[in-house]
C-alpha positions in Angstrom: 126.8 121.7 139.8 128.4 119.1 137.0 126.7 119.8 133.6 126.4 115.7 133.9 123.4 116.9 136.9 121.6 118.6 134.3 118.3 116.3 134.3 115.8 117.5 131.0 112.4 115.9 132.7 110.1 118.5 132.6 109.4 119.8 129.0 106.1 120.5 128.2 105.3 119.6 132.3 105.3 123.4 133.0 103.1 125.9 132.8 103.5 129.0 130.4 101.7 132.8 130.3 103.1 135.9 131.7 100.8 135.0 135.0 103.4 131.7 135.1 106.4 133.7 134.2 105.1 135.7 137.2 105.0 133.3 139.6 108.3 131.6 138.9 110.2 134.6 139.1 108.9 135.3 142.3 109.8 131.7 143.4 113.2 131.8 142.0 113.6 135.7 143.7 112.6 133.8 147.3 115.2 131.0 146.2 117.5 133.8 145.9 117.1 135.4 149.5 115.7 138.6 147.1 112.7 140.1 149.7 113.2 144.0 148.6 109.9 145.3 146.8 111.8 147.2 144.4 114.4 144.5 143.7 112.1 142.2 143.2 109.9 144.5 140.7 113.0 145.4 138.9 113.7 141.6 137.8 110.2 140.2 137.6 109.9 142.9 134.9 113.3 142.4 133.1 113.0 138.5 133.4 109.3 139.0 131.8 110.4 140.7 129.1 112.9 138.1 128.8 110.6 135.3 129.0 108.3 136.6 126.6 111.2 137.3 123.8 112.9 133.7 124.3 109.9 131.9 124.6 107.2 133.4 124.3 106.3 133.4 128.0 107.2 129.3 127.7 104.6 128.0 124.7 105.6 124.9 124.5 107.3 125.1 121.0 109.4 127.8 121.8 110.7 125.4 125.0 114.2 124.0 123.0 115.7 125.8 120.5 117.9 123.3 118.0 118.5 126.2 115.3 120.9 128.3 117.5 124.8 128.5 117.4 124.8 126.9 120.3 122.6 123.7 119.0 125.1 121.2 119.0 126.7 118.3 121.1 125.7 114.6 122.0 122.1 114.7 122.0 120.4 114.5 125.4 117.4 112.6 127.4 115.1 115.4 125.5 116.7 114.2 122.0 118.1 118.0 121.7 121.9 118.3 121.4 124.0 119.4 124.7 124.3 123.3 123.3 120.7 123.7 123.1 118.9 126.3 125.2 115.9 124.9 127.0 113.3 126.4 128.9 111.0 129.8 129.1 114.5 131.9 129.9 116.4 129.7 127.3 119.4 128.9 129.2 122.0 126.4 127.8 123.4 123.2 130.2 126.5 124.8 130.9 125.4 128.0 132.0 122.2 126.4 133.7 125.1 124.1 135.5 127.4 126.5 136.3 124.6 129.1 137.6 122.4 126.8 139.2 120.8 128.3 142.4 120.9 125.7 145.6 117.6 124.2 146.5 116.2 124.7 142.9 115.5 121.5 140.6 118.3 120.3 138.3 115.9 120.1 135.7 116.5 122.7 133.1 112.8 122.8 132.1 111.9 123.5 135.5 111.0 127.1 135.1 111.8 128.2 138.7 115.5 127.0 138.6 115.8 128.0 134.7 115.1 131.8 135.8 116.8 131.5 139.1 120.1 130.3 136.7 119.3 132.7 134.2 119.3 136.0 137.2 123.0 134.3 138.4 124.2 134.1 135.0 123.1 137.7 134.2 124.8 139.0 137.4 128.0 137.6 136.9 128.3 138.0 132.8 126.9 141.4 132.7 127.7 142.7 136.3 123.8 143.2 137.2 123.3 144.5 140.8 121.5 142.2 143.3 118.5 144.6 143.9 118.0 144.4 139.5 118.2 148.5 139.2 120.4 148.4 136.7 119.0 144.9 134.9 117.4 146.8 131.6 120.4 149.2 131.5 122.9 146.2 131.2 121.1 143.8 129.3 119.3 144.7 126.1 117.3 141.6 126.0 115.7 142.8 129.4 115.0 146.1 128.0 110.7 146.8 126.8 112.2 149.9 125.1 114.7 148.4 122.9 115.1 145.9 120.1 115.7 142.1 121.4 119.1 141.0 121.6 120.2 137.5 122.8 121.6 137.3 126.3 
């Protein structure tokens, strides 16, 4: 998808707590064709942890982040520049464009196609099986056990 597709809608429309997170994730995983049990436990827990060290599971403050390195660029319809990451997995446009599951909203706020983005990103960057064994292994930030590192 374009990064010009890349509506910004929905902050603050969603809602956020790990029982959310939950949900979403296993909306995105059905987006994804993922129907395994153990696939889909393996990335509802790594994208949780994710969720809850990006965004604290989604609060609302934690929902565009215009600190980062990547904060910069025109600003957009949610008055935070293009680089931003947005949403409870804080993806940026680009990536959310470029990793953007079919049949998901083009809204990056939309927490259902921000985590289905987020898993396609992960699976190409850091070569992430599609059954999620290996998700916590390859990516720190998805790890409980160790220190949060971006993604």
């Amino acid at each position: 998808m374009p990064v010009g597709e890349v509506t910004y809608g929905g902050k603050g429309k969603y809602k956020s707590g790990e029982a959310a997170m939950r949900e979403y994730i296993a909306q995105a995983l059905d987006a994804m064709g993922v129907t395994d049990p153990a696939a889909r436990e393996a990335w509802t827990k790594g994208m949780l942890t994710i969720a809850k060290r990006e965004s604290t599971y989604n609060i609302p403050t934690s929902q565009v982040n215009l600190w980062d390195t990547n904060a910069h660029g025109a600003k957009q319809a949610d008055g935070a520049p293009l680089g931003s990451s947005r949403g409870a997995w804080q993806v940026i446009p680009t990536t959310f464009a470029e990793n953007h599951v079919k049949g998901t909203s083009t809204d990056i706020y939309d927490p259902v196609a921000n985590v289905a983005a987020s898993m396609n990103y992960i699976r190409g960057r850091y070569h992430v099986s599609a059954d999620g064994h290996d998700l916590a292994s390859k990516v720190q930030q998805a790890d409980p056990n160790r220190p949060a590192k971006g993604y």
